[in-house]
MARLO-191590 format. One record per atom (N, C-alpha, C): x, y, z. Coordinates in steps of 0.001 Angstrom, whole numbers, padded with zeros to 6 digits, always signed. Layout:
N
XYZ;...
This chain:
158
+000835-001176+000000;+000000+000000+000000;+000884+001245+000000;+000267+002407-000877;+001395+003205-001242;+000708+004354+000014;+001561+005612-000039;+000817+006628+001410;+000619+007520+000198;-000491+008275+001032;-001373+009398-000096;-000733+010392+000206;-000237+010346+001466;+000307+011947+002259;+001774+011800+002410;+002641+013040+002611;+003796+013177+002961;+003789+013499+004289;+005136+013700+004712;+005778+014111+006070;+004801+015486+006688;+005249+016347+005461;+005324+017614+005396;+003690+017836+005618;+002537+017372+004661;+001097+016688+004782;+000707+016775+006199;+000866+015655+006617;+000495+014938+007807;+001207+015895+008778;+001669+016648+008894;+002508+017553+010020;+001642+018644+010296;+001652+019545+008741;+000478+020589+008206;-000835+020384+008821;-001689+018801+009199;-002698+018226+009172;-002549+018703+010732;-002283+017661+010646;-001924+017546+012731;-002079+019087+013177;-001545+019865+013045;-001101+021313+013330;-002152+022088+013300;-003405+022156+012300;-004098+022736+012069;-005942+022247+012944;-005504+020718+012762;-006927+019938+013184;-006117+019209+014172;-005300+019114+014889;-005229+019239+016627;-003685+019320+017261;-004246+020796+017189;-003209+021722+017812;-002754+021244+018981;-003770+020784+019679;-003147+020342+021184;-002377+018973+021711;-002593+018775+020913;-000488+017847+020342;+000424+018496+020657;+000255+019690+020553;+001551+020696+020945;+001379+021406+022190;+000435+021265+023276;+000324+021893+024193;+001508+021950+025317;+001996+020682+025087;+003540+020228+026237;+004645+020946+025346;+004571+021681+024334;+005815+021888+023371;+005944+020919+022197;+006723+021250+021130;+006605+020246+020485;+007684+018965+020447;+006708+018255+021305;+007107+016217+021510;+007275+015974+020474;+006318+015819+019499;+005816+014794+018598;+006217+015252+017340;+007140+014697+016399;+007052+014795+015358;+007025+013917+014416;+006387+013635+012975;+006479+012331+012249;+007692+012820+011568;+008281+012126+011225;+010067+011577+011089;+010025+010827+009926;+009090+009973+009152;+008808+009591+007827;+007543+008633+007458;+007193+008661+006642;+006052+008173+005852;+007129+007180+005005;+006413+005369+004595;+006962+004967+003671;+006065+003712+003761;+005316+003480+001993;+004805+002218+002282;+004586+001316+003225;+002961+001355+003646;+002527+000485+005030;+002951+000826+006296;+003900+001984+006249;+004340+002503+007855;+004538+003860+007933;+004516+004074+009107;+005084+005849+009838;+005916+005700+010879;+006813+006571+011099;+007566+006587+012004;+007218+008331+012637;+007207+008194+014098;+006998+009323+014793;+008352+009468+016181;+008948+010748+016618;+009856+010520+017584;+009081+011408+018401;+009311+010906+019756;+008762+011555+020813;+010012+011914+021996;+009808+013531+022346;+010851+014289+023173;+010583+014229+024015;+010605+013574+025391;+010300+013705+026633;+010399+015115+027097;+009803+015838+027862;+009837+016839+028972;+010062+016638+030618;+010308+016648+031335;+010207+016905+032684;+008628+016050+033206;+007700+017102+032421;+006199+016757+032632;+005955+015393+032066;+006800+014914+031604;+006384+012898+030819;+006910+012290+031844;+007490+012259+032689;+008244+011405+033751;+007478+011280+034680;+007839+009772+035243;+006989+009218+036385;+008122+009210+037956;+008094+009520+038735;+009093+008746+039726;+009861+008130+039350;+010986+008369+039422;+012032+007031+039328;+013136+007939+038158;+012219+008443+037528;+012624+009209+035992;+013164+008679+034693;+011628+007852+034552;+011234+006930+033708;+009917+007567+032780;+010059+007572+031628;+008612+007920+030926;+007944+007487+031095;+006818+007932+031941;+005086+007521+031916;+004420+006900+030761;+004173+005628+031579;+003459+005082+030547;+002252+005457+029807;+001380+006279+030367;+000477+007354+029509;+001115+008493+028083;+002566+008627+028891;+003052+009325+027592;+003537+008042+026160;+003879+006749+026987;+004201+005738+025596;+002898+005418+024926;+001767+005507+025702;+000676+005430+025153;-000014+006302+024214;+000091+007450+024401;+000067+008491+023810;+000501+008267+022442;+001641+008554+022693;+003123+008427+021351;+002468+007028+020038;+001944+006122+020531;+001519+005367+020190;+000358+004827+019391;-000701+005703+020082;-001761+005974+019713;-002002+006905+018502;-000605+008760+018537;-000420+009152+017553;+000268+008976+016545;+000753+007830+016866;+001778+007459+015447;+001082+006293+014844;-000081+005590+015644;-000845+004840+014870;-001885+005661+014044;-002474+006644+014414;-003234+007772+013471;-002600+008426+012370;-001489+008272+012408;-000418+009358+011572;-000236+008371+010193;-000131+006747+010786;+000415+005882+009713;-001085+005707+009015;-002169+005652+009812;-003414+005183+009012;-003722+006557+008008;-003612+007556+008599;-003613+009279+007413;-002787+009013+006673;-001694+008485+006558;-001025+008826+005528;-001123+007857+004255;-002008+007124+004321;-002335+005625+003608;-003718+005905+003161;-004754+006846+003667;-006163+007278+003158;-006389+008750+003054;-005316+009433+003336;-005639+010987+003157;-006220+011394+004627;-006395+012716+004652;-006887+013390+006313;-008385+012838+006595;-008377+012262+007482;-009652+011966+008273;-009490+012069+009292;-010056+013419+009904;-010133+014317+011296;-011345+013161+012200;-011699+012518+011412;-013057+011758+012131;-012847+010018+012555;-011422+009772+012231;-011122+008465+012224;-010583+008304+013727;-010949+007175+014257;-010961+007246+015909;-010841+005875+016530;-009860+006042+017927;-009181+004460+017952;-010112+003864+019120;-010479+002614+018222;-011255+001854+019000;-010809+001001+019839;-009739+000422+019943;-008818-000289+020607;-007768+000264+020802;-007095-000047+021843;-005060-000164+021771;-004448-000710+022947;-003895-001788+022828;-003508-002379+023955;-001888-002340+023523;-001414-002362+024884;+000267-001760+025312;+000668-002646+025999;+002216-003060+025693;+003012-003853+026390;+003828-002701+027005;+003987-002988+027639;+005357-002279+028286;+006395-003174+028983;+008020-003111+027924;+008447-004190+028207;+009490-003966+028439;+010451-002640+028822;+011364-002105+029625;+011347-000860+029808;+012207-000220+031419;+012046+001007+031370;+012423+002243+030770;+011964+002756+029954;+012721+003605+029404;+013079+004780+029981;+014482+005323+029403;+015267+006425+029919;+014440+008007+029906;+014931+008654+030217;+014679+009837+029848;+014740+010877+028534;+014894+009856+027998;+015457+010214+026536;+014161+010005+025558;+014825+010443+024587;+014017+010457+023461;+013112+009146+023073;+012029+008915+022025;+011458+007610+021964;+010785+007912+020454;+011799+006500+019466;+010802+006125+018465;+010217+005341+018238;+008673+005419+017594;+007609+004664+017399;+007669+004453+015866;+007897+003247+015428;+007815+002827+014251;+006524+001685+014158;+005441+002191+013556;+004516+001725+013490;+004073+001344+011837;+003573-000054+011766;+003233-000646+010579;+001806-000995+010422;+001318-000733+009383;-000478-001098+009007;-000180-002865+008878;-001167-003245+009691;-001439-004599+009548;-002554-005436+008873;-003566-004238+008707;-004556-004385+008340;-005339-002775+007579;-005528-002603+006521;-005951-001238+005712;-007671-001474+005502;-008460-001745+006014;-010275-001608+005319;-010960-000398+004890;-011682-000709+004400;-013150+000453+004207;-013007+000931+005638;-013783+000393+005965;-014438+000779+007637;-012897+000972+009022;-012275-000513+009109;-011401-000514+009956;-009757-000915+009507;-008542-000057+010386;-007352-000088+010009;-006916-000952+011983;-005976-001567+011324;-005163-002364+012749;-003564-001993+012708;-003317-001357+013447;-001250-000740+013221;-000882-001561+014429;+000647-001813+014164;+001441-002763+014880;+002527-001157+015278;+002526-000785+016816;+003300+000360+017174;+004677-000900+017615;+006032+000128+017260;+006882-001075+017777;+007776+000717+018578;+007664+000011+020418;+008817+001636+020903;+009800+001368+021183;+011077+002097+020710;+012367+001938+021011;+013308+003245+021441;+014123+003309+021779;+015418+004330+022346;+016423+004020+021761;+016657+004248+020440;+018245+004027+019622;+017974+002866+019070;+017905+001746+019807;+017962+000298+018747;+016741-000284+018684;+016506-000752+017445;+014905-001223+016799;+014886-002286+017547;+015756-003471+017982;+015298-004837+018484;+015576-004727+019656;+015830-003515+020523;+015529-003564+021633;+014227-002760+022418;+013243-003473+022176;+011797-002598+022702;+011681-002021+023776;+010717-000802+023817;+010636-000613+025281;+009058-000601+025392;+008190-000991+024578;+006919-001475+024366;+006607-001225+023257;+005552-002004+022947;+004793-002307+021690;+003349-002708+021842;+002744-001790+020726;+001394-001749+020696;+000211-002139+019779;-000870-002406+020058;-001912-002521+018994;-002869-001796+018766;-002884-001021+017875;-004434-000144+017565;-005013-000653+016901;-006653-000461+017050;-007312-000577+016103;-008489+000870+015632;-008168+001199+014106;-009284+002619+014440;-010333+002219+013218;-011452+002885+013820;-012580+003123+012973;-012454+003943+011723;-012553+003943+010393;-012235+005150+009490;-014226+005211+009390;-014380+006559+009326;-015800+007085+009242;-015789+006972+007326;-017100+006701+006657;-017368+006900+005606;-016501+008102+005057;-016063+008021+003747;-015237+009123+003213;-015727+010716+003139;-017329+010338+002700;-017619+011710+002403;-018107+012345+003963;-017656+011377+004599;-018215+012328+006281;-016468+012757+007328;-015423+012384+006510;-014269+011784+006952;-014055+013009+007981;-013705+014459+007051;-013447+015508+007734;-013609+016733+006942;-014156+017838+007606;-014703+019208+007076;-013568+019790+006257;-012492+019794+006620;-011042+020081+005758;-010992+019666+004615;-011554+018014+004272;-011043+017264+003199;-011569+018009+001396;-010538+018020+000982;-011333+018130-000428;-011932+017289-001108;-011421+015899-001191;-012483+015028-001330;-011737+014521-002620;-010356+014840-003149;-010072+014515-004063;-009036+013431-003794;-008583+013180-002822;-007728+011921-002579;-007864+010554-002712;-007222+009554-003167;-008606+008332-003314;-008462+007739-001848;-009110+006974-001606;-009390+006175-000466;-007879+004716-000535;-006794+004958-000827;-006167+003583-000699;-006012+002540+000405;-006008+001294-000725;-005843+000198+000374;-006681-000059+000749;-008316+000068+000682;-009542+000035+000946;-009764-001541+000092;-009994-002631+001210;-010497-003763+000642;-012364-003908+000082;
């Protein structure tokens, strides 16, 4: 499955239809678009840390959740209305205080529903520090989002 959107796209998107992604500063950025996946890096703050001074697992969840939205936009075009019905989280070491990438892959592309495989790491890909499953609802196209022009096709739609 090829992506409809770019980096640059999906950044523009985010920014405009939810700003408050950026309310902590800007964490979150997508880092690349490429057939069937997105990659997003997330900047810890002060405010992401739990005791110990370890990233909160609400913030890996987070990170997770938006980089599974980011990979499903960029594979069907902007849908402000597409919404995660599932996501279950491993959390499978502690991570540092440092930075965190989410390389997330479509496992599943439908009409109706998309399933992304989030994989989180700190520097090395085969060493996880959790990994996730979304699953989101995509709303009918012509209801997707008030932004859309309507000229994008729907890819990957079984």
């Amino acid at each position: 499955m090829q992506p409809v959107m770019t980096v640059e796209e999906i950044s523009a998107f985010l920014e405009t239809d939810f700003p408050q992604i950026h309310t902590d500063g800007r964490v979150f950025t997508v880092t690349a678009i490429a057939p069937g996946s997105a990659t997003m890096r997330f900047d810890p703050t002060d405010r992401h840390l739990r005791p110990g001074g370890t990233v909160s697992g609400p913030s890996m969840f987070a990170l997770a959740d938006v980089a599974a939205y980011v990979a499903i936009l960029a594979h069907i075009g902007p849908a402000a209305l597409a919404v995660t019905t599932s996501l279950n989280i491993n959390f499978l070491r502690l991570p540092k205080p440092e930075p965190i990438t989410c390389d997330c892959r479509i496992l599943k592309l439908g009409k109706r529903l998309a399933v992304v495989d989030a994989l989180l790491h700190q520097g090395d890909p085969e060493t996880l520090i959790a990994q996730a499953t979304a699953t989101y609802s995509i709303p009918p196209r012509e209801t997707s989002t008030p932004h859309s022009t309507g000229d994008r096709p729907h890819n990957g739609a079984k």
